[in-house]
C-alpha positions in Angstrom: 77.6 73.6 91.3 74.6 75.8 91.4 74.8 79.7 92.0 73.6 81.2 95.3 71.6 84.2 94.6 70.7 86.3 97.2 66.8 87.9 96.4 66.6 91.5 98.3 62.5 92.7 98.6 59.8 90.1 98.7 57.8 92.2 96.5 55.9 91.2 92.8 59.5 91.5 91.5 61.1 89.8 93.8 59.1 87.1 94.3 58.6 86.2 90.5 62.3 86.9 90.3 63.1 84.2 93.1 60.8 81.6 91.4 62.4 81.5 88.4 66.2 81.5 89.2 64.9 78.7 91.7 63.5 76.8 88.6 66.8 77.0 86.8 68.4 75.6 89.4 69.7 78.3 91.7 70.0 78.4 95.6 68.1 81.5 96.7 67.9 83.2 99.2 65.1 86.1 99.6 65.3 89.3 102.4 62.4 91.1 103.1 61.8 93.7 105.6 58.5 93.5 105.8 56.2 90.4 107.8 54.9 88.9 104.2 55.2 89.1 100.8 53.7 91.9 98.4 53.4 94.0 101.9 54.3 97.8 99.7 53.9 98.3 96.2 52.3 94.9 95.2 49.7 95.5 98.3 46.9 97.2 96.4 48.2 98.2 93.1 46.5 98.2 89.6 45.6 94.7 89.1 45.7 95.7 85.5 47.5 93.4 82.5 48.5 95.1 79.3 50.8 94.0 76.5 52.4 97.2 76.4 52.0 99.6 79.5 52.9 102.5 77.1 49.7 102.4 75.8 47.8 103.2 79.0 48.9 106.8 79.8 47.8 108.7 82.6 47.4 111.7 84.2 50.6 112.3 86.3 51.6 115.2 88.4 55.1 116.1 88.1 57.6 119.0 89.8 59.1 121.0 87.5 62.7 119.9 88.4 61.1 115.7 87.3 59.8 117.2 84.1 63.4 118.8 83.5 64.6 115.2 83.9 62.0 113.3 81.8 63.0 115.5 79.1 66.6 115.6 79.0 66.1 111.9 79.4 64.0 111.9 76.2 67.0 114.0 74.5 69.8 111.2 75.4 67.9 108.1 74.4 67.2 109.5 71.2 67.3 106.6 68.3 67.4 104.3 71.3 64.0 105.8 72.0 62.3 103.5 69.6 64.4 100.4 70.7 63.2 100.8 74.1 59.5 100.7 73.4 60.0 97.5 71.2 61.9 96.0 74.1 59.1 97.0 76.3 56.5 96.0 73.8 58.2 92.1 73.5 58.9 92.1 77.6 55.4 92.9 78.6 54.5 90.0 75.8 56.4 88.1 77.0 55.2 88.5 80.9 51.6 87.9 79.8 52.3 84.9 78.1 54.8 83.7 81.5 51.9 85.2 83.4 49.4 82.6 81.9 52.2 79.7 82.0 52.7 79.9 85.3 48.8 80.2 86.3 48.2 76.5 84.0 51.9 74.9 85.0 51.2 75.5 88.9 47.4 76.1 89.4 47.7 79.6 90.6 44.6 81.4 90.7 44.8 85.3 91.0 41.0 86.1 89.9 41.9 86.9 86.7 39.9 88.3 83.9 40.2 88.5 80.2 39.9 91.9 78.0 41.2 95.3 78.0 39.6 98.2 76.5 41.4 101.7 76.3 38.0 104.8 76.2 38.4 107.0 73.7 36.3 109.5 74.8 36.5 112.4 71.9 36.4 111.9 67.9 39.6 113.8 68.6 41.0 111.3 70.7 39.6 108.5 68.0 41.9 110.1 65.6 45.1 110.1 67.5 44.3 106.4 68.0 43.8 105.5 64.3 46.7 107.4 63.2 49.0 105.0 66.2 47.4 101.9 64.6 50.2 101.0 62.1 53.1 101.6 64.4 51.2 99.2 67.5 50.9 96.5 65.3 54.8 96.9 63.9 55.5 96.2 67.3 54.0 93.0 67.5 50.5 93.8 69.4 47.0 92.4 68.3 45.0 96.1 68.8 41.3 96.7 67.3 40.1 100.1 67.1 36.1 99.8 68.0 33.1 102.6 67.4 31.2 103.4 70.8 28.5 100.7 70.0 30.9 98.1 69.6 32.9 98.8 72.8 29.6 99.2 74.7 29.0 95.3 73.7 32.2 94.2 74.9 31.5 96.4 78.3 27.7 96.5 78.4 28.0 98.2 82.3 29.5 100.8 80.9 27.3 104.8 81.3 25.0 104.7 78.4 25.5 108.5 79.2 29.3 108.6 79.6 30.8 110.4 76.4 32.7 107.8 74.5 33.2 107.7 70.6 35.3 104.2 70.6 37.8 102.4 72.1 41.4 100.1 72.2 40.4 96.8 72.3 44.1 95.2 73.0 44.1 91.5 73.0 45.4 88.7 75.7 45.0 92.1 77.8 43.1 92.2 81.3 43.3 92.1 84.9 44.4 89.9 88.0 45.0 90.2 91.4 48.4 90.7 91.9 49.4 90.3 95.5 47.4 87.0 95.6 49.6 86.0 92.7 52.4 86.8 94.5 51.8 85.1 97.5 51.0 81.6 95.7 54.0 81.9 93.8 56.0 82.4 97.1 55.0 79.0 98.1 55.5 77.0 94.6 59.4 79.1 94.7 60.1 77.4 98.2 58.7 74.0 97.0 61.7 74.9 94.0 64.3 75.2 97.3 64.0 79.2 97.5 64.1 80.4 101.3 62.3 83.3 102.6 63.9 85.6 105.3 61.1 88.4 107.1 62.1 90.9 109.3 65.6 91.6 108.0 67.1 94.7 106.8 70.2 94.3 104.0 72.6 96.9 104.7 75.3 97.1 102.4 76.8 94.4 99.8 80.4 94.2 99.2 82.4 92.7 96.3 85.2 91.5 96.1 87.6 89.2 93.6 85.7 86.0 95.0 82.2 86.9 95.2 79.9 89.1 96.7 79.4 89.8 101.1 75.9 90.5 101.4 75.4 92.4 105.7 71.7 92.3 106.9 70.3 92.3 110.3 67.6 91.3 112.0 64.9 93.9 112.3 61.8 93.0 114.1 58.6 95.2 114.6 58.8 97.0 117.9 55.9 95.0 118.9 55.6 91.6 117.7 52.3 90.5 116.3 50.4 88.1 118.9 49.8 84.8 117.7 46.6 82.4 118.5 48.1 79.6 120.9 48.9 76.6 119.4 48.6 78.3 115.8 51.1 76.5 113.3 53.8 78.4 111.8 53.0 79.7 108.7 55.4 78.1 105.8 58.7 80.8 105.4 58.6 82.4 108.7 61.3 84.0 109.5 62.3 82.3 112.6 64.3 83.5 115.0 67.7 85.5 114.0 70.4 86.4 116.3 70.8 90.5 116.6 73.3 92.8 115.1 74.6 93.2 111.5 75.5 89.6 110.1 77.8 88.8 106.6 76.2 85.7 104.1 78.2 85.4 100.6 76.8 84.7 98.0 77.6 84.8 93.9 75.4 87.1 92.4 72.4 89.1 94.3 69.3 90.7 92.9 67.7 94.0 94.2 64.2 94.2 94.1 63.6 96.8 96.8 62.6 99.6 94.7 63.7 103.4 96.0 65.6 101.4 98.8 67.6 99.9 96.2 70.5 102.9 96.0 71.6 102.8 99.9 72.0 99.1 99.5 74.0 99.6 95.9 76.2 102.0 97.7 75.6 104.3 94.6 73.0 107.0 93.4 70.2 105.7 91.1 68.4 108.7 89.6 64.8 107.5 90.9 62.0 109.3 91.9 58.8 108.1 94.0 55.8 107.1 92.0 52.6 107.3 94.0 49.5 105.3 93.1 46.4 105.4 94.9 43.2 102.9 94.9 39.9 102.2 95.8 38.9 98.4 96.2 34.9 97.4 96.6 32.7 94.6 96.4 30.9 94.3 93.3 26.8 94.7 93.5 25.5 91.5 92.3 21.8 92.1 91.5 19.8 89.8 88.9 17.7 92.2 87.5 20.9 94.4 86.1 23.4 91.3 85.6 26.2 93.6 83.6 27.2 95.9 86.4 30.4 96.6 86.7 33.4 95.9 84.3 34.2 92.4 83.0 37.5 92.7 83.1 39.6 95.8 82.5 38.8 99.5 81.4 41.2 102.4 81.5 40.5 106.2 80.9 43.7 107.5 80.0 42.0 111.2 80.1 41.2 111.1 83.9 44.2 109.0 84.6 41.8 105.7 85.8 42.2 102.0 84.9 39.0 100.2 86.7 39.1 96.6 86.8 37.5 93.3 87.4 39.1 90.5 89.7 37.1 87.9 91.3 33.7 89.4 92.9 35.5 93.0 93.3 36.5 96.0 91.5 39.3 98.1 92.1 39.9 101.2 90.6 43.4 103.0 90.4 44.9 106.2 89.8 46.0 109.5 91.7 49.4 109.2 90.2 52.3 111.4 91.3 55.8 111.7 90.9 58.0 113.1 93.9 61.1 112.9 95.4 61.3 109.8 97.4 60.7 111.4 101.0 58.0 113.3 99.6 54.1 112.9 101.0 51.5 113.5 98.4 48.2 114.0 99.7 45.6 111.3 98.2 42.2 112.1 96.6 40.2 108.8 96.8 36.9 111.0 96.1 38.6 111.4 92.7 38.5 107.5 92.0 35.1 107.5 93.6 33.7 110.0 91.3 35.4 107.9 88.2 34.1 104.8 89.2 30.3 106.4 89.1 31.0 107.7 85.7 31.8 105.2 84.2 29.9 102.1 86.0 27.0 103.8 87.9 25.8 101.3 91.3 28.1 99.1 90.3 30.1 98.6 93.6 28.5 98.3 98.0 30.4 101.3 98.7 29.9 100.4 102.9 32.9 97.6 102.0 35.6 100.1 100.1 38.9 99.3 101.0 41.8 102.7 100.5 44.9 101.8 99.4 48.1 103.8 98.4 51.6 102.6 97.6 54.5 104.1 95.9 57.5 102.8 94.2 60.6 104.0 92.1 60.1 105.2 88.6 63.1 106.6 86.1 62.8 109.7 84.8 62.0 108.2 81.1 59.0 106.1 83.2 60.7 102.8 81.8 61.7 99.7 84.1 65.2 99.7 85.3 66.5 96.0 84.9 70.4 94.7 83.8 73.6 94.6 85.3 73.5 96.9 88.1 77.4 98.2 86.6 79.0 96.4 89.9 79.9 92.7 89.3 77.8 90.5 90.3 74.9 92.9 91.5 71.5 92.8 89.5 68.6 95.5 89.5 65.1 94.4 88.9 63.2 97.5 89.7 59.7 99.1 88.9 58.6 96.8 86.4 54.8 97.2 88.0 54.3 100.5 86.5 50.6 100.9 84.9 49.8 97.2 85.8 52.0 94.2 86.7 52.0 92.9 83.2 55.9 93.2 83.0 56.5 91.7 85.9 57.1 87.6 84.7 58.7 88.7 81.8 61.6 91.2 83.5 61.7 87.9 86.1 62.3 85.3 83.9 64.7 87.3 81.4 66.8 88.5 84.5 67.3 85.2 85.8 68.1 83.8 82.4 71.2 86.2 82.8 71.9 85.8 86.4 72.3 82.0 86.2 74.8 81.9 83.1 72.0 81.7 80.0 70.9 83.4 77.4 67.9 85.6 77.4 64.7 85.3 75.6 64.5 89.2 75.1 67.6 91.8 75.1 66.9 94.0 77.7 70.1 96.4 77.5 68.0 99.5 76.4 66.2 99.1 80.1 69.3 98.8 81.8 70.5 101.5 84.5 73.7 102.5 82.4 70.7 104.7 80.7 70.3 107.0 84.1 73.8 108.1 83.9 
């Protein structure tokens, strides 16, 4: 008898999540309270991929009291320090590789492009890279270091007048659109049996010696959107749920809901909000200068900006913050503005920008938080789109692996929440 698995947050994780314990059989059951899927974080993120998400560091405001954390965080995982980046280091591997399994097996297309280039913008800079080589590549990662001329080949829009004395070439790195990845997935996961629930708010989840009571309710927007007349149904409404708090049991349930995921575990998570902000443009397509823009993804871990290619648009990202989760932190788009024009001048029709800014949980050692949630039977698959969604189908298809019964491709203990403790 298959295992019903309850999915909570229709989000990047969650929907990957869904699709593969659908896939190995399960009966799921996702709860979003949102309209649609990918509707917060997975909106207008990074669409970068990297094979390591360590290796694209940026420029992150912090309070004093988060740094405090981070640190003494640092001091408890000590030896387990270096375990943790080579679990991170085979996961994100492993997600790029899913990623481009999934894309071939089911004919997803999520504009993606191929290439990732890290701007070293100092001989200083250079040197700390060099030095890094040896331990990247004992972690399993194909990295080139290039000289200026030859990065400028592999990125020939790039500011002939931008300072830059090489740069990371990382390979089977680059960039896709995650929130149309998500939302094809969502429709190959219910072809697999996997339901979809909008509009509903999970409450609490209970355990007890024969499973798990799962209470959600019903929660429409105060004004419902109008539909055309005659409009079919789009495939996973919600349809309509009776009010009031309602109990579902099911054998083992997943949360996916980020910084809502504590008041629905009933238990503290130390989490604090991650902000992310970007900018999202048309690119200029002019035949006279056909290498405007980026071909695919370029990060500038000094200003805190990854600036990528998907489809006929580039999006740049940064801006990020850490706060408390009920914080507000103000967002500088002129900042990613001012990137984009130093690094790819005219490239974008700045009358079509698109502003986006989304938020989600992040541990104080900035790793995923994905394992046994420490009550039976209750799973967290939290932040694993930090710098880029290339974790995502790796934490998805290693957490289901253990949720139905198997064994997983890659031990994830080292990310698990015990860790926050």
């Amino acid at each position: 008898m298959s295992r019903r698995v309850a999915v909570v947050g229709a989000g990047l994780a969650g929907v990957t999540t869904a699709y593969e314990l659908a896939a190995l059989g399960c009966q799921v059951q996702v709860f979003e309270r949102g309209g649609s899927v990918a509707e917060q974080a997975s909106f207008a993120g990074s669409a970068l991929l990297s094979p390591h998400p360590a290796l694209v560091p940026a420029v992150t405001p912090t309070p004093w009291a988060w740094r405090w954390r981070r640190w003494r965080a640092g001091r408890r995982a000590g030896r387990r320090g270096g375990e943790a980046a080579s679990t991170l280091a085979a996961l994100s591997q492993l997600g790029l590789a899913r990623t481009a399994e999934l894309r071939h097996q089911l004919g997803l297309d999520d504009e993606s492009t191929e290439g990732l280039l890290i701007a070293l913008t100092d001989t200083r800079r250079l040197a700390v890279a060099e030095a890094r080589m040896d331990g990247w590549k004992a972690l399993g990662l194909q990295v080139e270091l290039l000289d200026a001329e030859a990065a400028r080949r592999r990125e020939p829009g790039v500011n002939a007048d931008a300072p830059l004395a090489g740069a990371v070439a990382l390979a089977h790195g680059g960039a896709g659109n995650a929130r149309l990845f998500t939302q094809q997935l969502r429709l190959k996961a219910q072809r697999q049996g996997a339901g979809f629930r909008f509009h509903t708010t999970v409450r609490a989840i209970t355990v007890d010696g024969t499973g798990l009571t799962l209470r959600h309710e019903h929660t429409p927007p105060l004004e419902a959107p109008t539909r055309v007349q005659g409009a079919q149904r789009e495939a996973g409404d919600t349809l309509p749920q009776s009010f009031g708090p309602m109990d579902e049991r099911f054998d083992a349930v997943v949360l996916c809901n980020g910084l809502d995921a504590s008041a629905v575990l009933g238990q503290r998570l130390s989490l604090a909000a991650q902000h992310e902000i970007s900018v999202t443009a048309p690119l200029r397509l002019l035949e006279a200068h056909p290498d405007l823009g980026p071909k695919a993804a370029w990060v500038d871990p000094t200003l805190g900006l990854t600036i990528t290619r998907t489809g006929q648009r580039v999006r740049v990202t940064g801006g990020l913050a850490v706060s408390s989760p009920r914080a507000k932190v103000a967002a500088d788009f002129e900042a990613l503005h001012r990137g984009l024009q130093h690094w790819f001048p005219g490239s974008v029709l700045h009358s079509q920008v698109q502003h986006g800014q989304s938020r989600r949980a992040v541990a104080a050692d900035g790793l995923p938080v994905l394992g046994a949630s420490g009550r039976a039977g209750v799973w967290l698959n939290l932040s694993p789109g930090g710098n880029g969604w290339g974790l995502a189908c790796g934490a998805a298809s290693v957490l289901a692996q253990q949720v139905a019964g198997g064994t997983p491709t890659v031990e994830i203990s080292a990310l698990g929440p015990q860790r926050l403790a």
